[in-house]
BAPA-810210 format. One record per residue (C-alpha): residue in one letter; x, y, z. Coordinates in steps of 0.5 Angstrom, whole numbers, plus 500, padded with zeros to 3 digits. Layout:
<pts>
aXYZ ...
</pts>
This chain:
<pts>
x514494473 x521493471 x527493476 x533492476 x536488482 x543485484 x542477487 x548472489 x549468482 x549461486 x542463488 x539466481 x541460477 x537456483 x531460482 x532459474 x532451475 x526451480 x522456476 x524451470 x522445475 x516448476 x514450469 x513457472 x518463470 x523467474 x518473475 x513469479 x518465483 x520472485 x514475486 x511469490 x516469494 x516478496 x509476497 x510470502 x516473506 x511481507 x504476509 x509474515 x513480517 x509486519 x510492516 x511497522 x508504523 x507510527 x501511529 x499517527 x494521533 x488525530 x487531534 x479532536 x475537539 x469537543 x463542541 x456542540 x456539533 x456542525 x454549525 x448550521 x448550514 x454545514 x452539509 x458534510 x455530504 x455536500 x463538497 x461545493 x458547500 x463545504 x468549499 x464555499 x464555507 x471554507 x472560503 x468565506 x462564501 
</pts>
């Protein structure tokens, strides 16, 4: 995917010579280092809270394997 981003000129023409050091390209030295930096920040999510209800189980005739069934449930069929 293309993108374009502003990065401090000091710091891109280090990154071009590292890349060049390292026989690799400018895509790879970025895309190691967005992957180095994110597995050693956690990303933090809300959790999300799953509402639940007790009962006596499926009702009869309830397939949870079977799309159409469940479809069919759903709308009154």
């Amino acid at each position: 995917m293309r993108t374009t981003i502003d990065i401090d000129e000091q710091l891109l023409n280090y990154v071009k010579r590292k890349a060049a050091e390292n026989n690799s390209s400018l895509k790879n030295i970025m895309e190691d280092a967005l992957r180095d930096f994110f597995s050693k920040h956690t990303v933090h999510r809300n959790d999300i809270k799953l509402e639940t209800f007790s009962g006596k189980g499926l009702k009869p005739g309830v397939d949870l394997d079977n799309n159409q069934s469940l479809y069919d449930i759903m709308d009154g069929l």
